[in-house]
PDB file of N, CA, C and O in Angstrom, chain B, residues numbered from 101:
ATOM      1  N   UNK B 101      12.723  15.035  23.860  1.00  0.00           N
ATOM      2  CA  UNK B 101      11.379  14.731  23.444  1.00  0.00           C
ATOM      3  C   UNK B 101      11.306  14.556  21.926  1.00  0.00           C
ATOM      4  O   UNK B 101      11.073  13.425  21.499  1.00  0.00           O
ATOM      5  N   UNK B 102      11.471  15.494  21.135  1.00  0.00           N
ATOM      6  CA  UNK B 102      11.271  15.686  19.600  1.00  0.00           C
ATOM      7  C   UNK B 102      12.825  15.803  19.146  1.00  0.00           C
ATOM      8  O   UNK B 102      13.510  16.653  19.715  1.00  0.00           O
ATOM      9  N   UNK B 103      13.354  15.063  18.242  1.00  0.00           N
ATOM     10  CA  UNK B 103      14.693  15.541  17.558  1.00  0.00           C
ATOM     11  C   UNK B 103      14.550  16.484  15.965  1.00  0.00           C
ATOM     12  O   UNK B 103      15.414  16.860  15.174  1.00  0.00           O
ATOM     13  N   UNK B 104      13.270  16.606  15.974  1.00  0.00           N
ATOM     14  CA  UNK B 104      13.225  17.378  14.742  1.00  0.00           C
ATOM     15  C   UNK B 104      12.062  18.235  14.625  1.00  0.00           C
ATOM     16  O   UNK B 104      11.393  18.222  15.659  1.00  0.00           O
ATOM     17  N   UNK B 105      11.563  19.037  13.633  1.00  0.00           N
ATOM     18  CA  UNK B 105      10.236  20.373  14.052  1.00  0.00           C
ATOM     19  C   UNK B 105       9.512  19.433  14.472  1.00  0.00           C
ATOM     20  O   UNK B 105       9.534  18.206  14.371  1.00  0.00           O
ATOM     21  N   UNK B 106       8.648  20.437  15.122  1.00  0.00           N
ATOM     22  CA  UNK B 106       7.217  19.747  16.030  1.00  0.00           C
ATOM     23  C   UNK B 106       6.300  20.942  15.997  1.00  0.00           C
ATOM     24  O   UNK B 106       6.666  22.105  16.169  1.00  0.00           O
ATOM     25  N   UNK B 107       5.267  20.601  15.797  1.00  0.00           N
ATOM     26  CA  UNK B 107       4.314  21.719  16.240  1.00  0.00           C
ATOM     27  C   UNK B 107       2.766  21.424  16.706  1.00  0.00           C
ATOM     28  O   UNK B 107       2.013  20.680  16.078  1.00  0.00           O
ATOM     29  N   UNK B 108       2.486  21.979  17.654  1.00  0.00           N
ATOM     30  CA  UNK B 108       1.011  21.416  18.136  1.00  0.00           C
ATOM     31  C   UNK B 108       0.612  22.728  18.388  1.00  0.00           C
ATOM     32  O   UNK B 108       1.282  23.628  18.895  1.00  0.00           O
ATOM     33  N   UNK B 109      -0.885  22.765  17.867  1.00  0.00           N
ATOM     34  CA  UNK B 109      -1.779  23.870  18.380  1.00  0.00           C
ATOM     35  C   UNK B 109      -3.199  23.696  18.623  1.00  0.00           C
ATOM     36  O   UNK B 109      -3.418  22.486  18.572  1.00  0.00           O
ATOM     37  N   UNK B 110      -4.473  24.464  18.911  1.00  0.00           N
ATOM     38  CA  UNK B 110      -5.592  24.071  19.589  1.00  0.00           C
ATOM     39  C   UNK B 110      -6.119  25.184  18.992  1.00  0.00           C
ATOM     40  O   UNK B 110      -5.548  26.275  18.998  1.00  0.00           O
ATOM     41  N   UNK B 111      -7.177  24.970  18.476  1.00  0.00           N
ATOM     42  CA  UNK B 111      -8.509  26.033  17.876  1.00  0.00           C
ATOM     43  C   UNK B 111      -9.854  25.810  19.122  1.00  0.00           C
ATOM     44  O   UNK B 111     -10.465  24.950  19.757  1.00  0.00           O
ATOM     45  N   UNK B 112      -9.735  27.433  18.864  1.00  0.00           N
ATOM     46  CA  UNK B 112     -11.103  28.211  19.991  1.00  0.00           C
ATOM     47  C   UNK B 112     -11.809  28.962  18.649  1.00  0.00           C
ATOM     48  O   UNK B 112     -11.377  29.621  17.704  1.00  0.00           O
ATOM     49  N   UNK B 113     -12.965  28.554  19.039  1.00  0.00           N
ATOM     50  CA  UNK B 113     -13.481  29.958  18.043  1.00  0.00           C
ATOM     51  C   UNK B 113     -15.012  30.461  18.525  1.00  0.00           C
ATOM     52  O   UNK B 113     -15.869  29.617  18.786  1.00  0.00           O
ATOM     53  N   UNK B 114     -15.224  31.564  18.599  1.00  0.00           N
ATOM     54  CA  UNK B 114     -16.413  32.127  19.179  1.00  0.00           C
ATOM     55  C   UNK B 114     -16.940  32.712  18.132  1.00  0.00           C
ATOM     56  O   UNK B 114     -16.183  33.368  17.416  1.00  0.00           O
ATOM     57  N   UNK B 115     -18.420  32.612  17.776  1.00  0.00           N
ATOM     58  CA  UNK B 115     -18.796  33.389  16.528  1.00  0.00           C
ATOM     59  C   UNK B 115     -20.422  33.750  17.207  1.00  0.00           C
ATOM     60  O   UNK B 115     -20.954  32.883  17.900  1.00  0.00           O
ATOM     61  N   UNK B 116     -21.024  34.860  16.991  1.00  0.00           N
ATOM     62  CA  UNK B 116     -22.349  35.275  16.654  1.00  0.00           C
ATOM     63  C   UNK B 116     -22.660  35.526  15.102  1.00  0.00           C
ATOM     64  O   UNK B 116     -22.012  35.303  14.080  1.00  0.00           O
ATOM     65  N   UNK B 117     -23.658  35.967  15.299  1.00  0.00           N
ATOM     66  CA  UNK B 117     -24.594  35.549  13.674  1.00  0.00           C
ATOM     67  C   UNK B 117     -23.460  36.812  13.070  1.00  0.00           C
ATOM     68  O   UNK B 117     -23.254  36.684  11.863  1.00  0.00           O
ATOM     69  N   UNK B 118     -22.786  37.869  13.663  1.00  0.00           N
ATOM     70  CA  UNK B 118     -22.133  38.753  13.200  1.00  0.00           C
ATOM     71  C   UNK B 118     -20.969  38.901  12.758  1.00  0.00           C
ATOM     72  O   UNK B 118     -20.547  39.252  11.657  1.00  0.00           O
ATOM     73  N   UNK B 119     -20.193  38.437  14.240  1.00  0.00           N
ATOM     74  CA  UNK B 119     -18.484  38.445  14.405  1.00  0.00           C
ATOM     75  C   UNK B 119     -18.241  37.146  14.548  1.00  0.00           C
ATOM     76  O   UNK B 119     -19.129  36.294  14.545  1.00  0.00           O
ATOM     77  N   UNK B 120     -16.779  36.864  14.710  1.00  0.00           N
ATOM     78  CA  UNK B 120     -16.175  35.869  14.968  1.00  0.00           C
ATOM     79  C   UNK B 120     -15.048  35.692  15.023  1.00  0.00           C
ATOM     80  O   UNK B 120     -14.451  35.568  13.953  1.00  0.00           O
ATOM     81  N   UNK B 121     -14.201  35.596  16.453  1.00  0.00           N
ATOM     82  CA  UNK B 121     -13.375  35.509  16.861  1.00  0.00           C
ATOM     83  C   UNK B 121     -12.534  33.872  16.874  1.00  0.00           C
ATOM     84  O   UNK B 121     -13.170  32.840  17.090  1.00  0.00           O
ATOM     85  N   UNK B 122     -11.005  33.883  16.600  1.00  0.00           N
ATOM     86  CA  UNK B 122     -10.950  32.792  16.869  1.00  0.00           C
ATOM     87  C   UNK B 122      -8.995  32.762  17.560  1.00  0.00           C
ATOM     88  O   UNK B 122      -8.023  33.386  17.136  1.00  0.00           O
ATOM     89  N   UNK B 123      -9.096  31.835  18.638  1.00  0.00           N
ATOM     90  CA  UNK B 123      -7.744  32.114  19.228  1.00  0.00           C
ATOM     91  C   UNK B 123      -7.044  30.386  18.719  1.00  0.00           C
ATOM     92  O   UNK B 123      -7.614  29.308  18.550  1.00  0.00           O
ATOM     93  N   UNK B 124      -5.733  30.760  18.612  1.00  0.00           N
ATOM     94  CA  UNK B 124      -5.019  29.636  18.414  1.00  0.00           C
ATOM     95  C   UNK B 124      -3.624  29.279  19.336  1.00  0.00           C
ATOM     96  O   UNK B 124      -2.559  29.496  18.758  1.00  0.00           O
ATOM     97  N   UNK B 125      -3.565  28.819  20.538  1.00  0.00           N
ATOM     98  CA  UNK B 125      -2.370  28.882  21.191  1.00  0.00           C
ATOM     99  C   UNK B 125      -2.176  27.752  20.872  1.00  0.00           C
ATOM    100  O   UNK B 125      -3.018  26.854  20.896  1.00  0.00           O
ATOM    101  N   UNK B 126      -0.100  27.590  20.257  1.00  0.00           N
ATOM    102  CA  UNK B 126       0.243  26.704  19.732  1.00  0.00           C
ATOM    103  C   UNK B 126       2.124  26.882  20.235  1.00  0.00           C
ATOM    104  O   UNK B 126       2.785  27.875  20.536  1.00  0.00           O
ATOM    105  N   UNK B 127       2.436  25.589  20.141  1.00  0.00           N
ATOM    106  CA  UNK B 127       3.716  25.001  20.716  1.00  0.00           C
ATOM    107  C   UNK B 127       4.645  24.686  19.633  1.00  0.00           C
ATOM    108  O   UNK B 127       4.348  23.669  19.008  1.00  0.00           O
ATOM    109  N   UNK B 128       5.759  25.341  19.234  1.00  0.00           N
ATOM    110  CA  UNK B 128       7.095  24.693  18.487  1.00  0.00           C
ATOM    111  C   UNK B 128       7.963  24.380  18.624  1.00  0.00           C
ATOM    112  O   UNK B 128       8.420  24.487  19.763  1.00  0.00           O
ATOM    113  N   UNK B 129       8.463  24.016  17.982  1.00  0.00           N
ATOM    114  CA  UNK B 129      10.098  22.825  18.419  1.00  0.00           C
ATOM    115  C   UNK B 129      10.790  23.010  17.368  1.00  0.00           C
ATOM    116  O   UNK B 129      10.031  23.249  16.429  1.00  0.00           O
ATOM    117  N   UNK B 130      12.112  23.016  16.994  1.00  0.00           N
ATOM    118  CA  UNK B 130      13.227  22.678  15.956  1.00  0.00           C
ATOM    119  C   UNK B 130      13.951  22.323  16.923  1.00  0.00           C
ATOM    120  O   UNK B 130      13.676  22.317  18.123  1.00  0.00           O
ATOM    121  N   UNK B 131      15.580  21.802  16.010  1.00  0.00           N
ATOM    122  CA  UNK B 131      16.544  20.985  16.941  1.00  0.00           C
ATOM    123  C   UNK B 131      16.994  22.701  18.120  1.00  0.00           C
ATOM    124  O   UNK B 131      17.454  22.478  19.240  1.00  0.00           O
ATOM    125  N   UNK B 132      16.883  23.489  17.884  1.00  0.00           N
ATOM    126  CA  UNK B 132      17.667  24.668  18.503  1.00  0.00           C
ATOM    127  C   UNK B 132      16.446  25.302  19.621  1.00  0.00           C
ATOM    128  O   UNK B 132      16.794  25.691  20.736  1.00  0.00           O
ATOM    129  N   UNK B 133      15.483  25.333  19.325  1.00  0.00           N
ATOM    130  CA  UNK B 133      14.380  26.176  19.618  1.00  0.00           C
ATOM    131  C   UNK B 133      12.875  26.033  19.966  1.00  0.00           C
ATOM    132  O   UNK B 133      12.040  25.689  19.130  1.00  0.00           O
ATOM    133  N   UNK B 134      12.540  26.369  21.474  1.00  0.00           N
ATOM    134  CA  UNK B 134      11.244  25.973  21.830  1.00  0.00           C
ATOM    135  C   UNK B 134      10.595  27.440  21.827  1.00  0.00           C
ATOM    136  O   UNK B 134      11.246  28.359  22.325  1.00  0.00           O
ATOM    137  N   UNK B 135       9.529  27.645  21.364  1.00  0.00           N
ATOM    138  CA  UNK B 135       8.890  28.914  21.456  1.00  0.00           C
ATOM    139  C   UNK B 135       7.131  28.193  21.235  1.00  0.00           C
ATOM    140  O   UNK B 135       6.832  27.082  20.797  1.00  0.00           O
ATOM    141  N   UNK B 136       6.355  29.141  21.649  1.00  0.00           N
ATOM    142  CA  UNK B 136       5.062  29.154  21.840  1.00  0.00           C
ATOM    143  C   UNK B 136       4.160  31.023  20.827  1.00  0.00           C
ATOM    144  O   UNK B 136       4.665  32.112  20.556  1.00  0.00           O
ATOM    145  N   UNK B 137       3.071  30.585  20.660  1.00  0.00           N
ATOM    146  CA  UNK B 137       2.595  31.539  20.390  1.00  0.00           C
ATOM    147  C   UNK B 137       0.775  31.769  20.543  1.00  0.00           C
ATOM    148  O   UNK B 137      -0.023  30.943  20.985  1.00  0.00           O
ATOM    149  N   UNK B 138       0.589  32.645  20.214  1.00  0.00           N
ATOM    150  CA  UNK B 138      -1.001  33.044  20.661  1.00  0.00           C
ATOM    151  C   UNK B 138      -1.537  33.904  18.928  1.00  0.00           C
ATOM    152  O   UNK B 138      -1.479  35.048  18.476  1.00  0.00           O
ATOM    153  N   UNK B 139      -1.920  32.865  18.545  1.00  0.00           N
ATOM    154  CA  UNK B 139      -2.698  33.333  17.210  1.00  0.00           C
ATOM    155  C   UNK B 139      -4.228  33.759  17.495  1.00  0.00           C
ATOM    156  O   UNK B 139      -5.035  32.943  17.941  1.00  0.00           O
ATOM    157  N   UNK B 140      -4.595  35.210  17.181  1.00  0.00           N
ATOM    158  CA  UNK B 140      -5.869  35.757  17.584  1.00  0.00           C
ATOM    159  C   UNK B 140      -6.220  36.214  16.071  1.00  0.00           C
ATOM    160  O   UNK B 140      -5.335  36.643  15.331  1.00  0.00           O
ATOM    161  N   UNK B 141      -7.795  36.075  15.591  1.00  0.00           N
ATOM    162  CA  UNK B 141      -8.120  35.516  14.028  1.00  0.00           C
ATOM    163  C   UNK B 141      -9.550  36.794  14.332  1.00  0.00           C
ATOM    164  O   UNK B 141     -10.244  36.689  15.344  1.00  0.00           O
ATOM    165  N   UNK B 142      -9.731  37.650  13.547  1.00  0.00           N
ATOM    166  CA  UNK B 142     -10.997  38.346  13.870  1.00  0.00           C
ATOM    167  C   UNK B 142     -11.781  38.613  12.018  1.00  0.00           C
ATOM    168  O   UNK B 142     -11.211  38.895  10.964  1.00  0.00           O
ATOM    169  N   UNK B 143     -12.772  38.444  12.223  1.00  0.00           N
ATOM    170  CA  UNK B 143     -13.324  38.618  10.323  1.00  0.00           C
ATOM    171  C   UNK B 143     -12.287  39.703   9.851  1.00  0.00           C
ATOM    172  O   UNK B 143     -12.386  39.723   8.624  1.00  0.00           O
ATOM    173  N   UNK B 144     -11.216  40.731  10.302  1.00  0.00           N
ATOM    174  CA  UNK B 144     -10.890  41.477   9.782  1.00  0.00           C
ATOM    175  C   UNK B 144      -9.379  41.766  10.471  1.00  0.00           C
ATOM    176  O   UNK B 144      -8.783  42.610   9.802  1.00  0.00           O
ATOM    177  N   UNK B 145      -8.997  41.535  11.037  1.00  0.00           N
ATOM    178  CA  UNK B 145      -7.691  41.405  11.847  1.00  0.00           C
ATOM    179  C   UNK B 145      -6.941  39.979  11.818  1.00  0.00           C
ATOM    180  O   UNK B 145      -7.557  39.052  11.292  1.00  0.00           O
ATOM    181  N   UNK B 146      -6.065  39.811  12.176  1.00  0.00           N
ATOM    182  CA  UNK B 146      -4.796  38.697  12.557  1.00  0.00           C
ATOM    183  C   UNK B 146      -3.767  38.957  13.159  1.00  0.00           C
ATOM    184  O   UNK B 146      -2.826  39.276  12.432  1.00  0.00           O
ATOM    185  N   UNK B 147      -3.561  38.941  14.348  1.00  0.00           N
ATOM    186  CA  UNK B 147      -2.313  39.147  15.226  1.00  0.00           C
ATOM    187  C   UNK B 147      -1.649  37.657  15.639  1.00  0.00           C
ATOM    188  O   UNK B 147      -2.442  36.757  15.918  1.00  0.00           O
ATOM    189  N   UNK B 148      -0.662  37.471  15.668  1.00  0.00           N
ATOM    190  CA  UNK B 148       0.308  36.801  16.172  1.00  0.00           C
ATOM    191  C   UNK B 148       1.387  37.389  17.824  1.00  0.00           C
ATOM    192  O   UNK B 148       2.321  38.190  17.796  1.00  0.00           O
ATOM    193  N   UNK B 149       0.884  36.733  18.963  1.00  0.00           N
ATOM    194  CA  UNK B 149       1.845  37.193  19.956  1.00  0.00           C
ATOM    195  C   UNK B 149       2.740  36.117  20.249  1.00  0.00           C
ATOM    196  O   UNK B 149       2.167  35.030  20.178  1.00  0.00           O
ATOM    197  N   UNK B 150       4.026  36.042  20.573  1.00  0.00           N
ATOM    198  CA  UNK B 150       4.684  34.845  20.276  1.00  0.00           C
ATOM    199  C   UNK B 150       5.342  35.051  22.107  1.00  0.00           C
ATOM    200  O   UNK B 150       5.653  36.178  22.492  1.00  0.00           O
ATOM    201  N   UNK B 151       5.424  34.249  22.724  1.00  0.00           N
ATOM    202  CA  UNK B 151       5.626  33.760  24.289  1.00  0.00           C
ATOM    203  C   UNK B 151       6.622  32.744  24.052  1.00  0.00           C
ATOM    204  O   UNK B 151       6.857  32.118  23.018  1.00  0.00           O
ATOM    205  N   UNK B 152       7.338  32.670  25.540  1.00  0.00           N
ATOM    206  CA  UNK B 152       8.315  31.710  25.721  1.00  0.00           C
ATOM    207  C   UNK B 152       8.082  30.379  26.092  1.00  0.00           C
ATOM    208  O   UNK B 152       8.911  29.474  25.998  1.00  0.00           O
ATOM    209  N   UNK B 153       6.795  30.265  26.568  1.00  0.00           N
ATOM    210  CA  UNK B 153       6.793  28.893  26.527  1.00  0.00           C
ATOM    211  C   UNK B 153       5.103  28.506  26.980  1.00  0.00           C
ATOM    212  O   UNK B 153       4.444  29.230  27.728  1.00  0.00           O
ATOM    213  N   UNK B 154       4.729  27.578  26.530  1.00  0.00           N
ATOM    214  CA  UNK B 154       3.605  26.670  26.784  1.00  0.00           C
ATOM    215  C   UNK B 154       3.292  25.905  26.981  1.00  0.00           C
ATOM    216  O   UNK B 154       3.667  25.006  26.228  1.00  0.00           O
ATOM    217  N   UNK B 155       2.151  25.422  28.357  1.00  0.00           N
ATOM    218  CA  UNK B 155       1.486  23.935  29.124  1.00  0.00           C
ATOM    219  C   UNK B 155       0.528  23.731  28.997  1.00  0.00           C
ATOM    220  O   UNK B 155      -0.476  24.405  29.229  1.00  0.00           O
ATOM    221  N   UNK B 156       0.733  22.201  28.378  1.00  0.00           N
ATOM    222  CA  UNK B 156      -0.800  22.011  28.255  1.00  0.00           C
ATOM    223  C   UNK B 156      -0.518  20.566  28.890  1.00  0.00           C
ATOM    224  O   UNK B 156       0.588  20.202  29.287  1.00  0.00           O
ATOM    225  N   UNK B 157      -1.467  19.945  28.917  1.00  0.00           N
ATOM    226  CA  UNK B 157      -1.863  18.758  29.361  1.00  0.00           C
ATOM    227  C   UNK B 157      -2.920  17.888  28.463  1.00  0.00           C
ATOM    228  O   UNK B 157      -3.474  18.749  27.779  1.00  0.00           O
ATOM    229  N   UNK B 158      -3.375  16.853  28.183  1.00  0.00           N
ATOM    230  CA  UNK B 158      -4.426  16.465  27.496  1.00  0.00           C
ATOM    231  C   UNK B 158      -5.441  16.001  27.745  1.00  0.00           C
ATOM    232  O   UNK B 158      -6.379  16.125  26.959  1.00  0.00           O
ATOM    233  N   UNK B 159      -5.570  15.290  28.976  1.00  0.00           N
ATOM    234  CA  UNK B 159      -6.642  15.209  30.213  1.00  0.00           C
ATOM    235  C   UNK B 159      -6.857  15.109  31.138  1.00  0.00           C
ATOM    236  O   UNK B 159      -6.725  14.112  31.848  1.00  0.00           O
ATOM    237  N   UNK B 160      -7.424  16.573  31.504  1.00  0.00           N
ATOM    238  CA  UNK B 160      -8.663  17.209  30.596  1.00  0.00           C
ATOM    239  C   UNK B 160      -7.980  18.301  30.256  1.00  0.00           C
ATOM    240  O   UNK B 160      -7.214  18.905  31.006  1.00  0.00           O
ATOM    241  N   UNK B 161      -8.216  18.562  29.212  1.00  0.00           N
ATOM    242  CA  UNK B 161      -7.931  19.430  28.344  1.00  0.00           C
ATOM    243  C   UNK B 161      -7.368  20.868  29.109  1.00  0.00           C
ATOM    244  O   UNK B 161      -8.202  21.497  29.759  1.00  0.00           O
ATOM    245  N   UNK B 162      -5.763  21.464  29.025  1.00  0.00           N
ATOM    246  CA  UNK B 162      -5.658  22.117  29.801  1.00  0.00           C
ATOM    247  C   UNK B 162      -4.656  23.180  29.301  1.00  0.00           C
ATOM    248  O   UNK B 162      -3.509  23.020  29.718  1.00  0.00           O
ATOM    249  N   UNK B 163      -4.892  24.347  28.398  1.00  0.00           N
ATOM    250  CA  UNK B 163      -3.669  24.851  28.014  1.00  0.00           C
ATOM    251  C   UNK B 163      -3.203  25.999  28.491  1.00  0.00           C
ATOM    252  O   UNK B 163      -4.024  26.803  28.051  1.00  0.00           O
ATOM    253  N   UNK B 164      -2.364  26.647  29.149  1.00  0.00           N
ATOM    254  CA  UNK B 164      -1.530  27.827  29.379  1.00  0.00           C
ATOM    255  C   UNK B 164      -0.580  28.581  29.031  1.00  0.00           C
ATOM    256  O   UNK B 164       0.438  28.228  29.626  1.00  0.00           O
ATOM    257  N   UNK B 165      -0.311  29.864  28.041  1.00  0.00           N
ATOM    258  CA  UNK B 165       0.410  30.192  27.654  1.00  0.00           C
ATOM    259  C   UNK B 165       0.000  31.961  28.088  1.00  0.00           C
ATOM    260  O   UNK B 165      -0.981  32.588  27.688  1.00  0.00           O
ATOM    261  N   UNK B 166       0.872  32.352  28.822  1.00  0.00           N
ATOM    262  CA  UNK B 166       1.286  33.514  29.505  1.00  0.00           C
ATOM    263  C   UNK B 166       0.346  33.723  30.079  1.00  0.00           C
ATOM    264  O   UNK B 166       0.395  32.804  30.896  1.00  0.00           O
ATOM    265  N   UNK B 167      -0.764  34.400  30.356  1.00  0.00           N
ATOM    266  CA  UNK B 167      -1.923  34.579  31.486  1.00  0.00           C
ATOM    267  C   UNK B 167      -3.184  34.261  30.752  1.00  0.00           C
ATOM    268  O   UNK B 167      -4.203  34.909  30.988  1.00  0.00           O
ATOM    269  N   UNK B 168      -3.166  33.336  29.911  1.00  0.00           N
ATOM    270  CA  UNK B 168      -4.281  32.604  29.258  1.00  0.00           C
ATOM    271  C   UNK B 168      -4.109  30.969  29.895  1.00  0.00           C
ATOM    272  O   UNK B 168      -3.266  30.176  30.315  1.00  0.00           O
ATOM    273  N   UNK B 169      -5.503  31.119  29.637  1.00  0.00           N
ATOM    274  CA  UNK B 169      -5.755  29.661  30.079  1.00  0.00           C
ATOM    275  C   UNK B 169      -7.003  29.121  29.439  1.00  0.00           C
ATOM    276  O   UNK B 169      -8.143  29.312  29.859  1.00  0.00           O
ATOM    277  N   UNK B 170      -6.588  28.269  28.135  1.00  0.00           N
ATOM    278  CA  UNK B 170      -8.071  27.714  27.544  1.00  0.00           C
ATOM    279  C   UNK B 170      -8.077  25.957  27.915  1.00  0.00           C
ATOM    280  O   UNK B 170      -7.148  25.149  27.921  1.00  0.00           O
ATOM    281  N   UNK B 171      -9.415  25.805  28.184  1.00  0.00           N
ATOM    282  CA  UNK B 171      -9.443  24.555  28.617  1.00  0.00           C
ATOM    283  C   UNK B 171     -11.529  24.173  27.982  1.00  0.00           C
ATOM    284  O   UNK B 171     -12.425  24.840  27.465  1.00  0.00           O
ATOM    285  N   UNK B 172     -11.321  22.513  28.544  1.00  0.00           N
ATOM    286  CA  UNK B 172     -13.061  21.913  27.452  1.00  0.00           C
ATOM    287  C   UNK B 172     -13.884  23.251  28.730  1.00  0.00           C
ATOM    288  O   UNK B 172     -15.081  23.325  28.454  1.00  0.00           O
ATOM    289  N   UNK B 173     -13.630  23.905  29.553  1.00  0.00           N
ATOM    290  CA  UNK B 173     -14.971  24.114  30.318  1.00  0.00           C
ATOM    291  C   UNK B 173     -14.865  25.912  29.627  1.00  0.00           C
ATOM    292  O   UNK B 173     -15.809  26.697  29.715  1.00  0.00           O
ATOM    293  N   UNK B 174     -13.814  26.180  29.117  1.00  0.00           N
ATOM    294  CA  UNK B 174     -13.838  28.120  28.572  1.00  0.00           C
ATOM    295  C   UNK B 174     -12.337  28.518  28.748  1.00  0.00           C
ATOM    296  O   UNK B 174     -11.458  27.808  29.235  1.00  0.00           O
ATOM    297  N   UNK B 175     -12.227  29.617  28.324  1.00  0.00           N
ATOM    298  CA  UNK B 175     -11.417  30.078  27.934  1.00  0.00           C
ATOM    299  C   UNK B 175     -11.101  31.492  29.540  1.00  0.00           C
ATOM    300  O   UNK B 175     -12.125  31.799  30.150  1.00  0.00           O
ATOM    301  N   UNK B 176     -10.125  31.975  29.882  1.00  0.00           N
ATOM    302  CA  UNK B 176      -9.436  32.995  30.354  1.00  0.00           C
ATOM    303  C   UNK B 176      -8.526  33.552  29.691  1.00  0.00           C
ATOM    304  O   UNK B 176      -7.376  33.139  29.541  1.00  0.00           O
ATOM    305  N   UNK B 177      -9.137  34.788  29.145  1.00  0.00           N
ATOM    306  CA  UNK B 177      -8.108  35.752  28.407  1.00  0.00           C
ATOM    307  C   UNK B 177      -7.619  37.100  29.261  1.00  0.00           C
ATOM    308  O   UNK B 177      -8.392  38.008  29.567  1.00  0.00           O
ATOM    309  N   UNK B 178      -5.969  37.064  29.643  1.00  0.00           N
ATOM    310  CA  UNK B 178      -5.635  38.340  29.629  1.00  0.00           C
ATOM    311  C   UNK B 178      -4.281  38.755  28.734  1.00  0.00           C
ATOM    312  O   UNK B 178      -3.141  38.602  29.172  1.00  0.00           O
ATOM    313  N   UNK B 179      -4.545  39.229  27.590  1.00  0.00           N
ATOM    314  CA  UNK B 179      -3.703  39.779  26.993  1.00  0.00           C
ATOM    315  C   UNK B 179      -3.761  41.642  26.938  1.00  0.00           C
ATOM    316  O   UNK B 179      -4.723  42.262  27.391  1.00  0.00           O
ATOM    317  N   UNK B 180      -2.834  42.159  26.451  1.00  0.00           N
ATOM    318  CA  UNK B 180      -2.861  43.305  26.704  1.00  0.00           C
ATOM    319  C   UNK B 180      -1.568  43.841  25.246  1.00  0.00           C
ATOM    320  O   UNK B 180      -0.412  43.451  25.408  1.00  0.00           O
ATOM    321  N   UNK B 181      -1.749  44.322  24.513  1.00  0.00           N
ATOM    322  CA  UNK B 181      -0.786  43.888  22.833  1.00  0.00           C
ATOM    323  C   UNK B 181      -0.978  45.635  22.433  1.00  0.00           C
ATOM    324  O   UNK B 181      -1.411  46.356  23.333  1.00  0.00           O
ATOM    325  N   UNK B 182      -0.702  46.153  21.311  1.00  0.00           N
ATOM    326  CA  UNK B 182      -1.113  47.507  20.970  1.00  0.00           C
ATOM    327  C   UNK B 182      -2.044  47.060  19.780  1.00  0.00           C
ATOM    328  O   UNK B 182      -3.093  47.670  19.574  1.00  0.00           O
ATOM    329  N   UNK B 183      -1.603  45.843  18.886  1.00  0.00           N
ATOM    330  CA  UNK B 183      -2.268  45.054  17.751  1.00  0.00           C
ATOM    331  C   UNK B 183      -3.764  44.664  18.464  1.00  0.00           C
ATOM    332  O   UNK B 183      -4.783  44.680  17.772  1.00  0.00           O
ATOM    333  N   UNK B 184      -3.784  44.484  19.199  1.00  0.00           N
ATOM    334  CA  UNK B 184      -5.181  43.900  19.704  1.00  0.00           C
ATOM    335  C   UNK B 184      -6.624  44.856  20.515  1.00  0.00           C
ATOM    336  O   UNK B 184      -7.766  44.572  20.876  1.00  0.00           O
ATOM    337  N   UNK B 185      -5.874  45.909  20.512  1.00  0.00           N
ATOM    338  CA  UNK B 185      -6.637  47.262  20.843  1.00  0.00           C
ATOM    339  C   UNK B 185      -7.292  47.838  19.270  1.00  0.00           C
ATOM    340  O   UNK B 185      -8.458  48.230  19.317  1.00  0.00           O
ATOM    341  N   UNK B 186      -6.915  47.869  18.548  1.00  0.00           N
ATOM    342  CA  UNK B 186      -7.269  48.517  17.284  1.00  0.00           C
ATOM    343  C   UNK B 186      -8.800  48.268  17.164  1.00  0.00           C
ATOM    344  O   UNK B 186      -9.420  48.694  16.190  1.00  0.00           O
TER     345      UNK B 186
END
């Protein structure tokens, strides 16, 4: 597919007049190495969970990376991290 880095990722972001959350599941490539990750963004936190691999599709909008699933109609989150409990 790619002979050199690649990277694709997708912004979610949920905000009230207060908080605001924002998730980033994203796809990489070098010549050696495919890895995926789950960037979670909070007014005061930043975790990075990094997964083996990720599907998406482009239409309609369809992404999956470990028991998440964000897509145009919402998001399904199950993560479970020690970083993300705090």
């Amino acid at each position: 597919m790619f002979n050199q880095n690649y990277f694709k990722g997708w912004y979610f972001k949920c905000c009230t007049k207060e908080k605001t959350i924002a998730f980033i599941p994203a796809y990489h490539q070098n010549k050696n190495n495919k890895t995926a990750s789950l960037q979670i963004i909070t007014d005061d936190l930043v975790v990075n969970i990094p997964f083996q691999d990720l599907k998406y599709r482009e239409k309609p909008m369809r992404i999956k990376i470990g028991n998440c699933i964000f897509s145009e109609n919402g998001m399904e989150l199950n993560i479970q991290t020690n970083e993300t409990c705090k």
